[in-house]
DRENDO-1510 file (C-alpha; in Angstrom, 1 decimal, always signed):
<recs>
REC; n; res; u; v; w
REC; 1; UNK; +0.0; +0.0; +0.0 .
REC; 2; UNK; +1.4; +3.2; -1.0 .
REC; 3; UNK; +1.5; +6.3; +1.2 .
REC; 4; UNK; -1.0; +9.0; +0.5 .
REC; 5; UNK; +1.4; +12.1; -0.7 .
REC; 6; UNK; +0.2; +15.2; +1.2 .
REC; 7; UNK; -0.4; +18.3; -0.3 .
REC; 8; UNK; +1.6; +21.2; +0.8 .
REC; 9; UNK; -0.9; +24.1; +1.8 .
REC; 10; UNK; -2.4; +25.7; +4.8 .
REC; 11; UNK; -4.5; +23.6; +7.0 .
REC; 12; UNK; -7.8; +25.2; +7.9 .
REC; 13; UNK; -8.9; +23.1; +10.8 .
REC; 14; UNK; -7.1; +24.8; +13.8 .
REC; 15; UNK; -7.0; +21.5; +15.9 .
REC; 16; UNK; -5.6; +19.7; +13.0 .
REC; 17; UNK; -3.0; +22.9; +12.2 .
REC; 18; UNK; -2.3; +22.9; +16.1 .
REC; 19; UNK; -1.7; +19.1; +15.9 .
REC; 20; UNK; +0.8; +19.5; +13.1 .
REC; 21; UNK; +2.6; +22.4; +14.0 .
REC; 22; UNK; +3.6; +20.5; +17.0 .
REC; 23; UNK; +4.6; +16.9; +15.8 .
REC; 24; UNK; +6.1; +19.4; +12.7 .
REC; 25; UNK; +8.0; +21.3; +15.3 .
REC; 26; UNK; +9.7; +18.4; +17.0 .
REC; 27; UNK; +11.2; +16.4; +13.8 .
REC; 28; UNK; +12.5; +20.1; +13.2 .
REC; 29; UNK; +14.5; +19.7; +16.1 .
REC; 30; UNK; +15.2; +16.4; +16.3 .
REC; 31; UNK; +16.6; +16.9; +12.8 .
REC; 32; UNK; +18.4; +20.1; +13.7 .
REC; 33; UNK; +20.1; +17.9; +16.8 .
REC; 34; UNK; +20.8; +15.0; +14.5 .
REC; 35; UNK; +22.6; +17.6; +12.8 .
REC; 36; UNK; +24.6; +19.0; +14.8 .
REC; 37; UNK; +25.6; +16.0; +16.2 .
REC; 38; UNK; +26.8; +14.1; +13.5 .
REC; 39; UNK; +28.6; +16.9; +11.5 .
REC; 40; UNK; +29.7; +19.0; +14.5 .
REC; 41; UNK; +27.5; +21.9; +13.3 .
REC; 42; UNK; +26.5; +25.1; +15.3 .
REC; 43; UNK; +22.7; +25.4; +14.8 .
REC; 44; UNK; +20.0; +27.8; +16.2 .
REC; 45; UNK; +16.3; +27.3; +15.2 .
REC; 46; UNK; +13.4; +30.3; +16.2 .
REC; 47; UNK; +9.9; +29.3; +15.6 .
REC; 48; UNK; +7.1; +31.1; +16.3 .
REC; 49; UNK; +3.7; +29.8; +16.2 .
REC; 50; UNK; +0.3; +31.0; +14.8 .
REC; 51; UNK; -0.6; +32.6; +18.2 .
REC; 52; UNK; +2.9; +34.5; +18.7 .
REC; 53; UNK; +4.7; +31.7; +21.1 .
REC; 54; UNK; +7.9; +30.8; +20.8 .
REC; 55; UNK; +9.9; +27.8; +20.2 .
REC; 56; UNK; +14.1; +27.8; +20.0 .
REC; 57; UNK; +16.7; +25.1; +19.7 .
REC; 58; UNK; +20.6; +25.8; +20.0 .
REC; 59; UNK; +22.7; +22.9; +20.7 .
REC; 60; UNK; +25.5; +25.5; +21.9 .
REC; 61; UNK; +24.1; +29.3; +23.3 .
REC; 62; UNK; +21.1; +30.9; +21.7 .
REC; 63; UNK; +22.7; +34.4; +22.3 .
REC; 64; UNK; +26.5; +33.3; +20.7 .
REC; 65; UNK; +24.7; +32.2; +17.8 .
REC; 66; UNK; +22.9; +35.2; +16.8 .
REC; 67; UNK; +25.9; +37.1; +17.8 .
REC; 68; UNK; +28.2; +35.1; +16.0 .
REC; 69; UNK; +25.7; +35.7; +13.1 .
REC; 70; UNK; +25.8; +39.2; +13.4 .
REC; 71; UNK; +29.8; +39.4; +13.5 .
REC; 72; UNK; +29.7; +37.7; +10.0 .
REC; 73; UNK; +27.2; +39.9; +8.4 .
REC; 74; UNK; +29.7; +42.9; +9.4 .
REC; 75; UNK; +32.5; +41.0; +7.9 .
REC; 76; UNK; +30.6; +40.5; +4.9 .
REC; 77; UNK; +32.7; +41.7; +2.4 .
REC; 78; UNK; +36.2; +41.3; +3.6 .
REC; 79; UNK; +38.6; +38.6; +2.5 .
REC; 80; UNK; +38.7; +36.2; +4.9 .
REC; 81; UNK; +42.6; +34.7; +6.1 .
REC; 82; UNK; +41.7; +31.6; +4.2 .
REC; 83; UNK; +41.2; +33.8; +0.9 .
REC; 84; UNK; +44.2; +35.9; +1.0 .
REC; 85; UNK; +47.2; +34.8; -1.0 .
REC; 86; UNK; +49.6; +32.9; +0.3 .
REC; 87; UNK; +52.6; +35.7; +0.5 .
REC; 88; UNK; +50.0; +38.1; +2.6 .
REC; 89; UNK; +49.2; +34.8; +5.0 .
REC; 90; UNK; +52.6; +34.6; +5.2 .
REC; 91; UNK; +53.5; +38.3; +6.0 .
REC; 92; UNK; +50.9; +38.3; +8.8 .
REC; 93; UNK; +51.9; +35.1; +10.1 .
REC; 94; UNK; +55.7; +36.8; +10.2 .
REC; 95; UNK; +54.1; +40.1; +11.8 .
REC; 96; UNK; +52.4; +38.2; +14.8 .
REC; 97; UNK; +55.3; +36.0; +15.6 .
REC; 98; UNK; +57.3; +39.4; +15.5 .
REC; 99; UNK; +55.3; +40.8; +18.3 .
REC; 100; UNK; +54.5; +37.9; +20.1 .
REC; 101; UNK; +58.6; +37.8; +20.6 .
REC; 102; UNK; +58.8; +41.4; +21.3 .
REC; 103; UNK; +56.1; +41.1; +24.0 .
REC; 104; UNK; +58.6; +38.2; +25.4 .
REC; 105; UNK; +61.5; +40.0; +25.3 .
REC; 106; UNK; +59.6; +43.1; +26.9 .
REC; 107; UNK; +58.6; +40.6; +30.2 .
REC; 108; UNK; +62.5; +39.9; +30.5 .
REC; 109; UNK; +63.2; +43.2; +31.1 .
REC; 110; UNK; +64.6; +43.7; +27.1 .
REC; 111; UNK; +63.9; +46.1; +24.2 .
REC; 112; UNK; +61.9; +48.7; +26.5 .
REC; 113; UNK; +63.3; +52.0; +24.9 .
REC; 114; UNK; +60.3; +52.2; +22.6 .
REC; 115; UNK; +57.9; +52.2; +25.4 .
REC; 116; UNK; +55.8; +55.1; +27.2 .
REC; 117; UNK; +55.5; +56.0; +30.3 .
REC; 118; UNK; +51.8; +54.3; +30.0 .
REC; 119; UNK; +53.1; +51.3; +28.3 .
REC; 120; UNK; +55.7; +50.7; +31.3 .
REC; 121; UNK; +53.3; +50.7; +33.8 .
REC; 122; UNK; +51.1; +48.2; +32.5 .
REC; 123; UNK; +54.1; +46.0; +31.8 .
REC; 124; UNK; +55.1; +46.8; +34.8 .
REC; 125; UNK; +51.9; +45.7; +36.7 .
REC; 126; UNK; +51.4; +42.9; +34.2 .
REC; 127; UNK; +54.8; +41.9; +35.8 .
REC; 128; UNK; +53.8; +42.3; +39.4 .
REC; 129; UNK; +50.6; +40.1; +38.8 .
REC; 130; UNK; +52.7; +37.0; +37.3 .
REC; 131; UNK; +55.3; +37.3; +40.1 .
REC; 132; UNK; +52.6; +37.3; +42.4 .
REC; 133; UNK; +51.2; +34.5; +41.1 .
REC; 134; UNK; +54.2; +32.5; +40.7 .
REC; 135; UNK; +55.1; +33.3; +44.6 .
REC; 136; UNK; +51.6; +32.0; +45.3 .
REC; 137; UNK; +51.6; +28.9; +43.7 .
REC; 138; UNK; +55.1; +28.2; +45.1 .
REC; 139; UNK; +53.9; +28.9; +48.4 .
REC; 140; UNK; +51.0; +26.4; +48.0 .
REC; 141; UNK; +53.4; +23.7; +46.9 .
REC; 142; UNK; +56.3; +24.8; +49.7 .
REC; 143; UNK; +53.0; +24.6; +51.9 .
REC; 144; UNK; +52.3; +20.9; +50.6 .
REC; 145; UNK; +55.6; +19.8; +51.0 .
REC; 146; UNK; +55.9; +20.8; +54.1 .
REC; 147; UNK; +52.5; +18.9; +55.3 .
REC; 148; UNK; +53.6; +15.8; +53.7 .
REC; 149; UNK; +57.0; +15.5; +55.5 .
REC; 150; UNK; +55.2; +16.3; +58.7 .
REC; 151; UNK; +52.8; +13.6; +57.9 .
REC; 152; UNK; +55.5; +11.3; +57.6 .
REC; 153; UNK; +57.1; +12.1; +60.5 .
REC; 154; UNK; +54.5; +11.1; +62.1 .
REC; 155; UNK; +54.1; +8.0; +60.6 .
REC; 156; UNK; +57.8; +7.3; +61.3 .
REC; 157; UNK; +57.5; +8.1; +65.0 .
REC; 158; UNK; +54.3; +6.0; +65.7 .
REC; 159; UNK; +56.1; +3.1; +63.9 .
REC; 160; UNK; +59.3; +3.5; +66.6 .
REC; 161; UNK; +57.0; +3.5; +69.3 .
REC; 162; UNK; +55.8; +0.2; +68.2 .
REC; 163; UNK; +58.9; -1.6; +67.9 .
REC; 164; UNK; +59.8; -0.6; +71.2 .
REC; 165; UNK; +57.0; -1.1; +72.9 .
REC; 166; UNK; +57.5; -5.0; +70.8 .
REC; 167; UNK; +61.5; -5.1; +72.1 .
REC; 168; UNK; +59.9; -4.5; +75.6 .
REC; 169; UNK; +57.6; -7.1; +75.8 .
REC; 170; UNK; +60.4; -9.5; +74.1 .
REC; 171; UNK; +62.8; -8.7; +76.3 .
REC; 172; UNK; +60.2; -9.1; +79.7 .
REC; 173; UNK; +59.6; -12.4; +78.3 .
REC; 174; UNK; +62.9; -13.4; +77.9 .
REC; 175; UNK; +63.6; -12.1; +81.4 .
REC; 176; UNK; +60.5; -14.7; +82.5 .
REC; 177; UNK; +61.9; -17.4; +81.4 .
REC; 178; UNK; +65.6; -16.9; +82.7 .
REC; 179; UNK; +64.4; -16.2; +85.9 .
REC; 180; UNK; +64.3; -19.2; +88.6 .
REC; 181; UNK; +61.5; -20.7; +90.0 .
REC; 182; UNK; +60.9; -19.7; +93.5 .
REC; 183; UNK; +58.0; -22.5; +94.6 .
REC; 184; UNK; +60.4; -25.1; +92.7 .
REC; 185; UNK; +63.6; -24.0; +95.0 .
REC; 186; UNK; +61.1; -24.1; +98.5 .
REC; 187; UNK; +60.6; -27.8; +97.5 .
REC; 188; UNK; +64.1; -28.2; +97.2 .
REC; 189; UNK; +65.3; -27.3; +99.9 .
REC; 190; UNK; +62.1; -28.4; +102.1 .
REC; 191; UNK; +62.9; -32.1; +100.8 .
REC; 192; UNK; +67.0; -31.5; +101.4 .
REC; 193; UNK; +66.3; -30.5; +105.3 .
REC; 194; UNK; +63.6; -33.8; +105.9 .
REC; 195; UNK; +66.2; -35.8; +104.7 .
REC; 196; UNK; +69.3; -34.7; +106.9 .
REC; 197; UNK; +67.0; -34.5; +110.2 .
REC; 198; UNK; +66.9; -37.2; +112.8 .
REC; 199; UNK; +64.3; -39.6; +112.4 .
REC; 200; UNK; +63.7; -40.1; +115.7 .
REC; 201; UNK; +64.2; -36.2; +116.1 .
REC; 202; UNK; +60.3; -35.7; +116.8 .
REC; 203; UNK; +60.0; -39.0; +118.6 .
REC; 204; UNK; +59.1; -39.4; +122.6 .
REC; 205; UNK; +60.1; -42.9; +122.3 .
REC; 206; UNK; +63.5; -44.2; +121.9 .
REC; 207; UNK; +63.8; -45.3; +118.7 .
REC; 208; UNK; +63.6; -49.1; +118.0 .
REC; 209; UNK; +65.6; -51.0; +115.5 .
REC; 210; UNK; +64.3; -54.0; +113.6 .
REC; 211; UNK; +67.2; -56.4; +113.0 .
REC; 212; UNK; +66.3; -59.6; +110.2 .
REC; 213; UNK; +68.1; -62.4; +109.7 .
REC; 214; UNK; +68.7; -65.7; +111.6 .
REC; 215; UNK; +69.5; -65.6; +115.6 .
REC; 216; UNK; +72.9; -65.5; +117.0 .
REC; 217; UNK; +73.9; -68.5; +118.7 .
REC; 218; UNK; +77.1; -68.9; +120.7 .
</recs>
């Protein structure tokens, strides 16, 4: 079944012109976004409706658009770098790098006799700013340095404390086990003094001696 071909005029139903003025409007965009998207276009789209509202799409900044827009309409007319010939391109490529190197040699302190008084104070402040900076961001890094080693230290002397407070306890144990036994000594000598008393020491009696073996006959 073929697809009924549409014929491009103005809708008079305003529901059905309302209805396709929207779905309209977003394939619009949606094409505008496809785009930009796939060739890396800038793209700005203004729609305003039958009743005055309005509709915009920018993939980028409404405002630099039309600006950016407005900047080429002034430079309408003028030959563009890309248009120039090829000696011109090259003079004004020669002329930049020119000042861009006198500008250099002006912040070292060289070729400054051509200079005002107005044009020495602004390199001279532009100078003051970079130093500043440059002291700044040494500070910040002195400042870093600084708070590392001091974490480190730290690090180091709670690691010290650690292995002495481990060669403390090695060496209490080691002075445990060296270390005689005091309850095994008491025995010791408690067993050593029963054995060299006299028997009958503690005895009321007199002591009696068993003699075995056959009687003595004369």
């Amino acid at each position: 079944m073929t697809r009924r071909k549409i014929q491009i005029k103005k809708i008079d139903d305003t529901i059905a012109r309302q209805v396709t003025f929207s779905k309209r409007r977003r394939g619009l965009f949606k094409k505008a976004y496809e785009l930009s998207t796939l060739c890396d276009a800038e793209i700005a789209l203004m729609v305003f409706s039958a009743s005055g509202k309005l509709f915009e799409y920018s993939n980028s900044s409404m405002e630099q658009v039309i600006e950016r827009r407005n900047l080429h309409r002034k430079n309408i007319g003028q030959p563009s770098l890309e248009l120039q010939p090829d000696d011109d391109v090259h003079a004004t490529l020669n002329k930049e790098i020119a000042e861009k190197t006198r500008e250099l040699s002006q912040l070292r302190g060289e070729d400054l006799q051509g200079l005002n008084l107005e044009e020495l104070h602004k390199l001279e402040k532009l100078i003051k700013t970079s130093l500043r900076r440059v002291v700044e961001e040494k500070g910040g890094k002195i400042i870093n340095e600084i708070n590392t080693l001091e974490n480190e230290g730290e690090q180091l002397v709670e690691e010290n404390w650690r292995l002495k407070q481990q060669a403390m306890n090695l060496s209490a144990g080691r002075r445990h086990l060296l270390q005689p036994d005091k309850s095994s000594d008491s025995l010791v000598t408690t067993a050593r003094s029963m054995s060299s008393a006299d028997p009958c020491q503690d005895c009321d009696s007199p002591c009696a001696f068993l003699t075995l073996g056959l009687p003595f006959r004369d």
